[in-house]
ZANU-109393 format. One record per residue (C-alpha): x, y, z; residue in one letter. Coordinates in nm, 3 decimals, padded with zeros to 5 digits. Example, Ala and Ser with C-alpha at 12.3 -4.5 7.8 and 13.67 -1.06 7.14 Angstrom:
// residues 2
<site c1="01.230" c2="-00.450" c3="00.780" res="A"/>
<site c1="01.367" c2="-00.106" c3="00.714" res="S"/>
END
This chain:
// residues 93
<site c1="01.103" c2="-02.958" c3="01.779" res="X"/>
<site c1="00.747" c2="-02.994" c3="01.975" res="X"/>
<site c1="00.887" c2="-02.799" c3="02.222" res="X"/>
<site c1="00.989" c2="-02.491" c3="01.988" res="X"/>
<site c1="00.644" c2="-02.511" c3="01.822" res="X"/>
<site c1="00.458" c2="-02.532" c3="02.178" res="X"/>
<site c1="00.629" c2="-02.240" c3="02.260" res="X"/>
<site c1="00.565" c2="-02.060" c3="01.960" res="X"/>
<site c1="00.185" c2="-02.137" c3="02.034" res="X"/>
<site c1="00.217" c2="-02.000" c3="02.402" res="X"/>
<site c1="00.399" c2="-01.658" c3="02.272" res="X"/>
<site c1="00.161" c2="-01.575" c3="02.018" res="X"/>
<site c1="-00.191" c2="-01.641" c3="02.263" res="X"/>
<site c1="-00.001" c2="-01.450" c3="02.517" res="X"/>
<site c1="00.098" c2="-01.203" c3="02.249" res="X"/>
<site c1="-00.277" c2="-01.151" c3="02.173" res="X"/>
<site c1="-00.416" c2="-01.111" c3="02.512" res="X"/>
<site c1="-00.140" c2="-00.828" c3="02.576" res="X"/>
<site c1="-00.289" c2="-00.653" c3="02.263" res="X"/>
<site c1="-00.629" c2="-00.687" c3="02.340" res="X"/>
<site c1="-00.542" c2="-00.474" c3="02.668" res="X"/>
<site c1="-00.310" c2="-00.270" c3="02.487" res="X"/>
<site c1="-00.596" c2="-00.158" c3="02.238" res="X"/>
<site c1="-00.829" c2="-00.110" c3="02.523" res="X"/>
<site c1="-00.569" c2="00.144" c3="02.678" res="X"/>
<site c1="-00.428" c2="00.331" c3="02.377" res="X"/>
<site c1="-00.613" c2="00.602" c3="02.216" res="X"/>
<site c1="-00.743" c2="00.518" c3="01.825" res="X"/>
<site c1="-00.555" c2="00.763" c3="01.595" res="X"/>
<site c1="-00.791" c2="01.079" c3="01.459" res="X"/>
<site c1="-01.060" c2="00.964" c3="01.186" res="X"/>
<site c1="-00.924" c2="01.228" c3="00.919" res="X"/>
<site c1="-00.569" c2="01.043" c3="00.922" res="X"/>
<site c1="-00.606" c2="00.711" c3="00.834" res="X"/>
<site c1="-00.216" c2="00.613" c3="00.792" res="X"/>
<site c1="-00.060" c2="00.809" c3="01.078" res="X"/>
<site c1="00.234" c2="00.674" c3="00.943" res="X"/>
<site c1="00.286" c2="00.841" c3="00.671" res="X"/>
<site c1="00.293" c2="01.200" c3="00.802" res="X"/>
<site c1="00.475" c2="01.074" c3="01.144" res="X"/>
<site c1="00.833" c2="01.248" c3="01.251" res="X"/>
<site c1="01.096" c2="00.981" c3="01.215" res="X"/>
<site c1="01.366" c2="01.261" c3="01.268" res="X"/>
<site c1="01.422" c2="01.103" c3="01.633" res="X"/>
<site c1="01.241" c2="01.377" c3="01.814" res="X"/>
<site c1="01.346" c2="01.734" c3="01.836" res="X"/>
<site c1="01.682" c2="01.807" c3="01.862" res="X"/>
<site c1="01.679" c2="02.135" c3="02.061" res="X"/>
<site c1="01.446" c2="01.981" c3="02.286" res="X"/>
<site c1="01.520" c2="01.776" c3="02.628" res="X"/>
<site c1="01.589" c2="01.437" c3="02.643" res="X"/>
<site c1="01.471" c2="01.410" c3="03.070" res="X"/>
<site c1="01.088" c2="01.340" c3="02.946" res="X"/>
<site c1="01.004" c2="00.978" c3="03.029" res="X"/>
<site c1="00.834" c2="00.766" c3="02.733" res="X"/>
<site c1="00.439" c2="00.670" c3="02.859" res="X"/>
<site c1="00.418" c2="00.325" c3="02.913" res="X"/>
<site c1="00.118" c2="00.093" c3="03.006" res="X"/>
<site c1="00.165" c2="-00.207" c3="03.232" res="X"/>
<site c1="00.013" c2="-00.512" c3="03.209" res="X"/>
<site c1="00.105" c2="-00.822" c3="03.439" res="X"/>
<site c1="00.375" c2="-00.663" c3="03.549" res="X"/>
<site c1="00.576" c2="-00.585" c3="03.235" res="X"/>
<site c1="00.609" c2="-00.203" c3="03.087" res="X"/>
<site c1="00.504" c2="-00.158" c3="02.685" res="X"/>
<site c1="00.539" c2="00.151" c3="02.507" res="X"/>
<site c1="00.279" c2="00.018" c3="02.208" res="X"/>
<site c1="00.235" c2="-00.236" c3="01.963" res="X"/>
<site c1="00.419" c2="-00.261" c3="01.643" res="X"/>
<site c1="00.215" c2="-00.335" c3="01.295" res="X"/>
<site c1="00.306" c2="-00.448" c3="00.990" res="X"/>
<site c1="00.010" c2="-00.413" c3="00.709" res="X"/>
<site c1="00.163" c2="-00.578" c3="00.492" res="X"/>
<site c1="00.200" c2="-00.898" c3="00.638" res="X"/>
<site c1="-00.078" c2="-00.859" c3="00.910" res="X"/>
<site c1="00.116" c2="-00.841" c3="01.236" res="X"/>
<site c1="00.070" c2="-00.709" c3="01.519" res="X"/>
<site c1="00.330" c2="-00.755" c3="01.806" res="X"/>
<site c1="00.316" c2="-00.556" c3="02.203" res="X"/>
<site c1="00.645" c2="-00.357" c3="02.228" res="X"/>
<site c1="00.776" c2="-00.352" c3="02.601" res="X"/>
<site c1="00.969" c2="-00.050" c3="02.734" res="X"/>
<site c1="01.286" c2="-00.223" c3="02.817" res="X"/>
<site c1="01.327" c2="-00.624" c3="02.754" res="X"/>
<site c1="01.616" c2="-00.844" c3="02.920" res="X"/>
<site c1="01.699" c2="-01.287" c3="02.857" res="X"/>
<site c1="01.497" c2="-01.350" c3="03.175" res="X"/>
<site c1="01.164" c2="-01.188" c3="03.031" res="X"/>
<site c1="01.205" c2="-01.373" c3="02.680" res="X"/>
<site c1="01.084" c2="-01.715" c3="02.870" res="X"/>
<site c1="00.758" c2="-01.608" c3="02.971" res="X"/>
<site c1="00.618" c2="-01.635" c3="02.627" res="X"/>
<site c1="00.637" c2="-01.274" c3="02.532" res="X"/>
END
């Protein structure tokens, strides 16, 4: 049980570090929409369009993210990665 909350401890300082860089890389969104949210597409994209385009990512120690995730309501945060596999789960984030 130490060991699960010792890890827990390591994943979320390592989880804030990787946001910290994350917000120094990623644009704020414009001042005269202050839920982006709301308004956002969540159609999947534009069907007549082409899937070849490659998502942005932003690498940080090595590993790929796409963003960060946030919940308001329960004040998390979390760094999204671009693709995620067992091996990468042990590093703490």
């Amino acid at each position: 049980m130490l060991y699960n909350y010792r890890q827990s401890q390591m994943a979320g300082k390592r989880s804030a570090e990787i946001l910290a860089a994350l917000e120094e890389q990623i644009p704020e969104p414009e001042a005269d929409d202050p839920d982006p949210g709301e308004n956002a597409d969540v159609s999947g994209g534009d069907e007549g369009g082409s899937d070849d385009r490659e998502m942005p990512t932003i690498t940080i120690d090595g590993n790929r993210y796409i963003g960060y995730l946030e919940c308001r309501a329960i004040h998390l945060r979390l760094p999204v990665m671009s693709d995620w596999d067992h091996r990468k789960s042990h590093r703490g984030v």
